[in-house]
C-alpha positions as CSV (number, residue, x, y, z in Angstrom):
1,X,-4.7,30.7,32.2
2,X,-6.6,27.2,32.5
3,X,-5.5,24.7,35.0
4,X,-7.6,21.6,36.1
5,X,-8.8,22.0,39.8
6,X,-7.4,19.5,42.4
7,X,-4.9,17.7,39.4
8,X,-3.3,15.0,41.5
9,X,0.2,15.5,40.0
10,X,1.9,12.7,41.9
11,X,4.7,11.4,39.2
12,X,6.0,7.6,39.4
13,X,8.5,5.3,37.6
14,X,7.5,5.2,34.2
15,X,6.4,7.9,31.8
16,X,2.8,5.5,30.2
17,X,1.7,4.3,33.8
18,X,2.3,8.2,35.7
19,X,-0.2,10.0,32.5
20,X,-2.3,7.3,33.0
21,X,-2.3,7.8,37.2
22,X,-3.2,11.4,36.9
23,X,-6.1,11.0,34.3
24,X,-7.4,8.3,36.4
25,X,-7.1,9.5,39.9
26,X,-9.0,12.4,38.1
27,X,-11.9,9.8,37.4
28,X,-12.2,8.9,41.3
29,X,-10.0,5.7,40.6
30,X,-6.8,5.6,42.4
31,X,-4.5,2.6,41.6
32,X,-0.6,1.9,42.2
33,X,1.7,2.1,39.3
34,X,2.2,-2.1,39.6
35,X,-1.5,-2.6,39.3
36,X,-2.0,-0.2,36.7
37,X,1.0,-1.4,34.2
38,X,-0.3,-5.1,35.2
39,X,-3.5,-4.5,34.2
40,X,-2.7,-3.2,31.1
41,X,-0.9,-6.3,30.2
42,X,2.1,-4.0,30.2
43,X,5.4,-6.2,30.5
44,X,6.9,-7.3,27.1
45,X,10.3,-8.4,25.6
46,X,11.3,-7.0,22.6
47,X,15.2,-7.7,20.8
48,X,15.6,-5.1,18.0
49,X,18.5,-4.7,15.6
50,X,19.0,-3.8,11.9
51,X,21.3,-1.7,9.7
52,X,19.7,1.5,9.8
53,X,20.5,1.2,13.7
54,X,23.7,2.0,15.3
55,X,23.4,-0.2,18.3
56,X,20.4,-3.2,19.0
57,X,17.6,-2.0,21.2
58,X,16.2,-3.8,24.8
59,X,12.7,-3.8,25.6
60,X,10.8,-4.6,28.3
61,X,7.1,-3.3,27.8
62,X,4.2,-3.3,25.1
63,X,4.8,-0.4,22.2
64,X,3.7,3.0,23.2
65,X,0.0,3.9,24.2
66,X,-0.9,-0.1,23.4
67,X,-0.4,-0.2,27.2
68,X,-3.3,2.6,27.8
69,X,-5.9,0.9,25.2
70,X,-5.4,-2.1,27.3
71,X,-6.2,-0.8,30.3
72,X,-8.9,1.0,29.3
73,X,-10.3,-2.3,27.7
74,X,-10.0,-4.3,30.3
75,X,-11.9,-2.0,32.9
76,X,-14.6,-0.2,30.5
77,X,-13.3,2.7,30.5
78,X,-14.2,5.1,27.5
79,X,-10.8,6.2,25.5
80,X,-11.0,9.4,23.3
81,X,-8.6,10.2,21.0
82,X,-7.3,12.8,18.8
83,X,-4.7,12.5,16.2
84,X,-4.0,15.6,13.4
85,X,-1.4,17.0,11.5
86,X,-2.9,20.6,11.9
87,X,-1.1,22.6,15.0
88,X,-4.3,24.2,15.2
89,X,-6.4,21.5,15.8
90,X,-3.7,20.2,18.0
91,X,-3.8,22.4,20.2
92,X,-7.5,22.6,20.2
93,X,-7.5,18.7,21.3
94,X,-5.7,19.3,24.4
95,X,-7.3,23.1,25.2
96,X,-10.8,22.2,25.1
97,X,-10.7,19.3,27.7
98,X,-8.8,21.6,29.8
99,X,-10.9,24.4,30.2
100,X,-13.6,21.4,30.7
101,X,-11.8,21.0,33.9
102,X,-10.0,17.4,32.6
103,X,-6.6,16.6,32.3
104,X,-5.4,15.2,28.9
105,X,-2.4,13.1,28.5
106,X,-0.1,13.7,25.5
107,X,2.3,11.3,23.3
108,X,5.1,13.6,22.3
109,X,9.0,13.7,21.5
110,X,10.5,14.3,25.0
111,X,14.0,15.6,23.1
112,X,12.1,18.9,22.6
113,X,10.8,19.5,26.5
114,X,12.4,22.4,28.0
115,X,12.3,20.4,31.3
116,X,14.0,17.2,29.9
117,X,17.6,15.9,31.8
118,X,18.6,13.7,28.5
119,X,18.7,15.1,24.9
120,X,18.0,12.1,23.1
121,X,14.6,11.4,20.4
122,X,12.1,9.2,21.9
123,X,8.6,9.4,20.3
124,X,6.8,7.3,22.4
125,X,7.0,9.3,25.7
126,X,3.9,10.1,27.3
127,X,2.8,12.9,29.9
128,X,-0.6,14.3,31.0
129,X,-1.2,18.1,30.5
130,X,-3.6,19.4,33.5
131,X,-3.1,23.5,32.6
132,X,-1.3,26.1,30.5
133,X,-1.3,29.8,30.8
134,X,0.4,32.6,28.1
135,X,4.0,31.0,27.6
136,X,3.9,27.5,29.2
137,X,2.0,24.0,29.6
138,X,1.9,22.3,32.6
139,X,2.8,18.7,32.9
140,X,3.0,15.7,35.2
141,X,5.7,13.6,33.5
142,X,7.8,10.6,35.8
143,X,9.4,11.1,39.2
144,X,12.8,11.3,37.8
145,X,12.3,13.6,35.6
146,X,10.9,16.1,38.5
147,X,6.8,14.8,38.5
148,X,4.8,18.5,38.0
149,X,6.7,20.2,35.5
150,X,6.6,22.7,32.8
151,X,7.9,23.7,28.7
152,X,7.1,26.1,27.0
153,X,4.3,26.5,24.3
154,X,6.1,26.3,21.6
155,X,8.5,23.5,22.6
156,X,5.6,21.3,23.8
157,X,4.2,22.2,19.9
158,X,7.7,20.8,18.9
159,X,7.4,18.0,21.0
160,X,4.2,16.7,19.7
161,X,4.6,17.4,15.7
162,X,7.6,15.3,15.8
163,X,8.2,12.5,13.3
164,X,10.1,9.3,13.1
165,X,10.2,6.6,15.2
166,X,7.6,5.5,17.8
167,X,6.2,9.0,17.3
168,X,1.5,9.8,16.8
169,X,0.4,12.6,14.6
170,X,-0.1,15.0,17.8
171,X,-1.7,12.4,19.7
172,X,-4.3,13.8,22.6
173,X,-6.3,11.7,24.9
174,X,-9.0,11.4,27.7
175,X,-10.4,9.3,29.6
176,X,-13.7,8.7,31.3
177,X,-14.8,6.3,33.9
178,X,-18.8,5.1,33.3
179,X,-20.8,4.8,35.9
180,X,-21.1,1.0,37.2
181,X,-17.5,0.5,36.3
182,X,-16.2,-3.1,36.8
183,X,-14.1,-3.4,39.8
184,X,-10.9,-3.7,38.8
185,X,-10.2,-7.1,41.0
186,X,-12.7,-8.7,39.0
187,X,-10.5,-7.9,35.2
188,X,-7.2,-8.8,37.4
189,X,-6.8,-12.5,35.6
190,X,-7.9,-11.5,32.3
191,X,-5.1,-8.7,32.4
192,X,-2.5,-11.3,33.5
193,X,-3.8,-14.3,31.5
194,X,-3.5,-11.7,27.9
195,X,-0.3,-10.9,29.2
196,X,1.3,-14.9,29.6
197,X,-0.7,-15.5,26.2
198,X,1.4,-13.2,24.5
199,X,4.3,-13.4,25.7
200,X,4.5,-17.5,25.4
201,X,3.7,-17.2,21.7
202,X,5.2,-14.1,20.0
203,X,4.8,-13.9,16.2
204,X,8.6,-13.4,15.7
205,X,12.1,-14.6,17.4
206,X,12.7,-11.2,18.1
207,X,9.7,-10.6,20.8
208,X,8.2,-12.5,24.9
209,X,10.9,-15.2,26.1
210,X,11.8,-16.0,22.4
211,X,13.1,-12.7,22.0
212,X,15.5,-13.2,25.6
213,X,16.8,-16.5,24.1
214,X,18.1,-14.4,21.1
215,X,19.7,-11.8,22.9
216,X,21.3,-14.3,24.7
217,X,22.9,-15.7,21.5
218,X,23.8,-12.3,20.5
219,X,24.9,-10.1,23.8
220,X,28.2,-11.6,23.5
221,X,28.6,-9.9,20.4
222,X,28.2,-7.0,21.1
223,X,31.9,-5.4,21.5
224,X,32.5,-6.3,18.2
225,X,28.5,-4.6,17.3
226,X,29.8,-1.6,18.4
227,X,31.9,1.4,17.4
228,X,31.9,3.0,20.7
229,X,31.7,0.5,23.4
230,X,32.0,2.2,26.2
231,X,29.2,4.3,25.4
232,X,26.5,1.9,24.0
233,X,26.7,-0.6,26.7
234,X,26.6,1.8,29.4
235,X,23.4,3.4,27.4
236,X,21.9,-0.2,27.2
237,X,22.8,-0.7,31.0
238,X,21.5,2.5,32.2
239,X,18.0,2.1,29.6
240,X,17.6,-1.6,31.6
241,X,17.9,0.2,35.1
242,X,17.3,3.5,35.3
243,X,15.1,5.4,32.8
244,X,11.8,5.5,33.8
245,X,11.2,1.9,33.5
246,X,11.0,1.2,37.6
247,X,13.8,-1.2,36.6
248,X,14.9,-4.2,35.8
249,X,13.3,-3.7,32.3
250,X,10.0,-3.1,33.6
251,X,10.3,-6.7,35.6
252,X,10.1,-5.1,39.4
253,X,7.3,-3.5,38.4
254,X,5.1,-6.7,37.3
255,X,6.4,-8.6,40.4
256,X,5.3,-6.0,42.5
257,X,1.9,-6.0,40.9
258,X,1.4,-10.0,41.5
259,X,2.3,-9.5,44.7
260,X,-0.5,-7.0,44.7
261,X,-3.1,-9.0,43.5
262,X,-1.8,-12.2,46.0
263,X,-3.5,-9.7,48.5
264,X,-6.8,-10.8,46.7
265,X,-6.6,-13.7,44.9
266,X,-5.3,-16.6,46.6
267,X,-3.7,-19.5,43.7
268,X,-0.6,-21.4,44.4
269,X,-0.4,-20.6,40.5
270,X,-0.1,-16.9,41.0
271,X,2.1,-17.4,44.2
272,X,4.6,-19.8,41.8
273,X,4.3,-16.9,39.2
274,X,5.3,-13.8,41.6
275,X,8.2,-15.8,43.1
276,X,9.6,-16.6,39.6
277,X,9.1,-12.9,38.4
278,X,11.3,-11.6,42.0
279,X,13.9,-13.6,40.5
280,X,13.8,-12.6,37.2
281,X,14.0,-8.7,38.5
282,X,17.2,-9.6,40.2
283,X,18.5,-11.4,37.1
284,X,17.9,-8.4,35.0
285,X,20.0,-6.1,37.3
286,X,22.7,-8.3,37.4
287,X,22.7,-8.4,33.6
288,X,22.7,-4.8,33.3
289,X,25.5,-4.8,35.4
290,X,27.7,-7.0,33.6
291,X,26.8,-5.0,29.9
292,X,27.9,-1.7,31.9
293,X,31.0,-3.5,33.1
294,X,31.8,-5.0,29.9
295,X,31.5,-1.5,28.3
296,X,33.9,0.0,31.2
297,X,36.4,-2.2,30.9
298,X,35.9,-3.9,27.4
299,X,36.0,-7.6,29.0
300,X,34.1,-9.8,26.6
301,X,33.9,-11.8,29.5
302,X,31.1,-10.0,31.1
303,X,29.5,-10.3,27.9
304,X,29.6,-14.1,27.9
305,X,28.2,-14.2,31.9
306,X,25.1,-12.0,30.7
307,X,24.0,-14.3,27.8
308,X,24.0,-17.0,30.6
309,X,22.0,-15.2,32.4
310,X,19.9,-14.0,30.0
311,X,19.1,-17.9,29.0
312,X,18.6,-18.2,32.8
313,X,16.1,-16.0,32.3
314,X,14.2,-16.8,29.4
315,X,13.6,-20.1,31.1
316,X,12.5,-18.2,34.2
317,X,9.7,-16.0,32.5
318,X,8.9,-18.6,29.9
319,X,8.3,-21.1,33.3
320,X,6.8,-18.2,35.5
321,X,4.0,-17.2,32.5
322,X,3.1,-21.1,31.7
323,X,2.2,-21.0,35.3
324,X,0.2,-17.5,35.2
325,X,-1.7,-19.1,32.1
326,X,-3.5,-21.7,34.6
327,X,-5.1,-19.3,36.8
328,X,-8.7,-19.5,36.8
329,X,-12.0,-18.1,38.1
330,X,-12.8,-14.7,39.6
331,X,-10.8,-12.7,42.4
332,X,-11.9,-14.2,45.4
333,X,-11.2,-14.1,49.5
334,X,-10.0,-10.0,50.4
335,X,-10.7,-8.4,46.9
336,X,-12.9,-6.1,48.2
337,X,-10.0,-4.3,49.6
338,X,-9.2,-2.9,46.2
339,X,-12.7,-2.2,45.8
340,X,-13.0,-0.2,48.7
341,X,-10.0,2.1,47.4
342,X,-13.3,3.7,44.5
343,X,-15.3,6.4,45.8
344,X,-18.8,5.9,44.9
345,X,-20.0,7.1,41.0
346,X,-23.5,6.0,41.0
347,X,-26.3,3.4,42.6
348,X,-24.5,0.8,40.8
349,X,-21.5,1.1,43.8
């Protein structure tokens, strides 16, 4: 049996940002789940239909892991990774940190995880690993899904190997804080200024406020997109709400983190920006409402109120990052508060 000493196995809203917490908090640095998904430039937009797919997918974040190298970046922290298609070495990549006393975090298929309360694929789910003994691993995965948890050995290998979509060849990682580490209040604007950047000027329709201006066009649609309705929009409501993403597409969680950093950085352009982004939340539960009602009851109706609202919206965020884009300068005034939340790692603090 191997089990990291003093894991903090506190699990949060979504699956990225609660690996991320446990791996971190293991480096001294102790950060809430707004501020760690803001600082990884986290929020997104993403429409995405085709053929091959039986019903369009919502968004609301980066891709899978692209949050974590951004965080990572953006605070100088060093990233190892291990990717193979050998079980062997797999498991290798995740035991030998372990017994090192480090937790790991893992990209797996959660459909295979003993502990998991829905049986659908998703390759992109992430966890962190802090011990194993004979027949199981240990995990921290997301509050919902029950925070410190365990699967077996051989699922978890099942869950890892996985192919298909959003999935990583076994994908392990660790992470290690430097000595002298920026202060995270000082890589606060950066974070936010990536995030506007890309999110005003998306290299397809389908992706930032571009992306909610099509769905707009096409939510109406979509009882006539679907052979089962009732079950598709209330999958599409409940993915928008309530699975692991804090909400709201991911939106209550980046208000929450500028309201965070107004605690440090005082700009009437960040203000403006948080304001915009507490009504965008809102917005987005309303619309998942309406698709969940439309589903119910098969109103088309419903379907016609959430496109307006969903143009609403891409005005909103398009207006709310335009103003994030102008803030300037270093964190100034109270940022040593956040500061003061990092124990000491060398002379250098």
């Amino acid at each position: 049996m191997a089990m990291v000493k003093d894991a903090d196995v506190r699990g949060m809203q979504h699956c990225e940002t609660t690996a991320l917490g446990v791996l971190l908090r293991h480096e001294g640095l102790d950060l809430s789940e707004p501020m760690l998904f803001g600082l990884g430039s986290g929020l997104s937009f993403i429409y995405w239909d085709s053929k091959s797919m039986g019903f369009p997918f919502l968004g609301g974040r980066v891709k899978p892991f692209e949050l974590t190298k951004n965080l990572t970046d953006v605070l100088g922290l060093e990233l190892l990774v291990g990717e193979t298609t050998s079980p062997r070495k797999a498991w290798q990549n995740v035991a030998a940190p372990i017994d090192a006393g480090r937790p790991v975090g893992l990209q797996l298929d959660s459909y295979h995880l003993d502990y998991f309360s829905t049986k659908v694929h998703f390759g992109g789910h992430i966890v962190a690993m802090y011990g194993y003994d004979e027949h199981d691993a240990h995990l921290v995965d997301t509050a919902p899904q029950g925070g410190a948890v365990s699967t077996s050995l051989a699922s978890l290998a099942r869950a890892r190997a996985e192919r298909g979509p959003m999935t990583a060849k076994n994908r392990s990682f660790t992470i290690t804080a430097p000595i002298g580490l920026t202060p995270p209040q000082e890589r606060i604007i950066p974070a936010i200024k990536a995030c506007a950047d890309a999110f005003l000027h998306p290299p397809i329709a389908n992706l930032g406020h571009r992306g909610i201006e099509k769905t707009a066009a096409h939510v109406p649609k979509w009882l006539q997109r679907s052979d089962n309705p009732r079950q598709d929009l209330a999958q599409a409501a409940v993915l928008m709400e309530r699975a692991g993403t804090g909400g709201a597409l991911f939106r209550n969680l980046y208000r929450d983190f500028l309201a965070e950093c107004a605690q440090f950085i005082d700009s009437r352009h960040l203000r403006t920006g948080h304001s915009l982004y507490a009504e965008a939340a809102a917005l987005w539960t309303q619309v998942a409402a309406l698709i969940a009602t439309a589903g119910e009851s098969g109103d088309a109706d419903a379907l016609v109120q959430a496109g307006s609202v969903l143009r609403e919206l891409a005005r909103i965020e398009r207006d709310a990052m335009r103003e994030l884009t102008l803030l300037q300068g270093p964190s100034s005034g109270s940022s040593q508060r956040l500061n003061d939340r990092l124990p000491p790692r060398g002379p250098d603090r």
